[in-house]
C-alpha positions in Angstrom: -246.9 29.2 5.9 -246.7 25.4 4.7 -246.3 26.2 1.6 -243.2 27.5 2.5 -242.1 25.0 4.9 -242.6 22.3 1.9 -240.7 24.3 -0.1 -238.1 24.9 2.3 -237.9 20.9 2.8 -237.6 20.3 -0.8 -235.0 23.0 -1.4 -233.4 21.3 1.6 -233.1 18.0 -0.2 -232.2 18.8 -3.7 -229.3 20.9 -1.7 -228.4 18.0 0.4 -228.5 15.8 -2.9 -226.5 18.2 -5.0 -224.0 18.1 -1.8 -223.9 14.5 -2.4 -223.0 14.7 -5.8 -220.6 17.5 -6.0 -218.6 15.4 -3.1 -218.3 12.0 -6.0 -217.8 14.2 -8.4 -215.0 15.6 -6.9 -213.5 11.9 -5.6 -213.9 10.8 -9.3 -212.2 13.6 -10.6 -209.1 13.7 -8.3 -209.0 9.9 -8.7 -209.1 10.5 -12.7 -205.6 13.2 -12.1 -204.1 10.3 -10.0 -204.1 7.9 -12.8 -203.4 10.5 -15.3 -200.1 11.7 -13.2 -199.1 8.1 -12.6 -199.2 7.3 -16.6 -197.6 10.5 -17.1 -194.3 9.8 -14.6 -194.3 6.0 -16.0 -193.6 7.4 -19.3 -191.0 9.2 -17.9 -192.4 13.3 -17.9 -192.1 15.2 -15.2 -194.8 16.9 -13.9 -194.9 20.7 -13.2 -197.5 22.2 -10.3 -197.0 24.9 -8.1 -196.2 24.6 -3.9 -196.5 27.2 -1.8 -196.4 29.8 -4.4 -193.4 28.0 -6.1 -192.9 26.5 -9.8 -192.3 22.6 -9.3 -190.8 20.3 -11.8 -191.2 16.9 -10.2 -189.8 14.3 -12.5 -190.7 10.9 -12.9 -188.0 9.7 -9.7 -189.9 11.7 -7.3 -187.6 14.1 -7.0 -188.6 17.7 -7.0 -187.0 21.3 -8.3 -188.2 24.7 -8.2 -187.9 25.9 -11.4 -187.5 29.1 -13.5 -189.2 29.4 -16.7 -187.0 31.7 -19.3 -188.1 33.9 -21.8 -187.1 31.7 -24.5 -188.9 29.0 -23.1 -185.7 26.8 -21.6 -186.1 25.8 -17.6 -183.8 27.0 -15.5 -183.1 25.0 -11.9 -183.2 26.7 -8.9 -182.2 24.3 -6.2 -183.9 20.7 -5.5 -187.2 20.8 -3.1 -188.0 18.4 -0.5 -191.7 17.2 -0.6 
């Protein structure tokens, strides 16, 4: 029986620890989109994502659209979103 018990500690901390990392891994990672978004809009793109099941175009402004994308490739606007 301790053998188990050790080896249910030790699993216990190398999932505790892996917890721990996932968690920074994940607060570096949406820190690195945040930057990446903010250069993008700087430069003047817009940014395309979905809300609630909707295509979004949000442009560099701010301001949002829900979007159609055509066959051919062209964006069509569907009316202007409020975020």
């Amino acid at each position: 029986m301790k053998m188990i018990q050790g080896k249910t500690e030790s699993n216990n901390g190398k999932q505790s620890e892996f917890s721990v990392w996932g968690k920074e891994l994940e607060r570096l990672a949406q820190e690195g989109v945040k930057r990446e978004i903010t250069k993008h809009k700087v430069a003047g793109h817009p940014i395309f994502y979905s809300l609630k099941g909707l295509p979004i175009m949000e442009l560099s402004d701010g301001r949002c659209f829900e979007y159609h994308l055509r066959k051919d490739g062209t964006r069509e606007i569907i009316r202007e979103v409020n975020n």
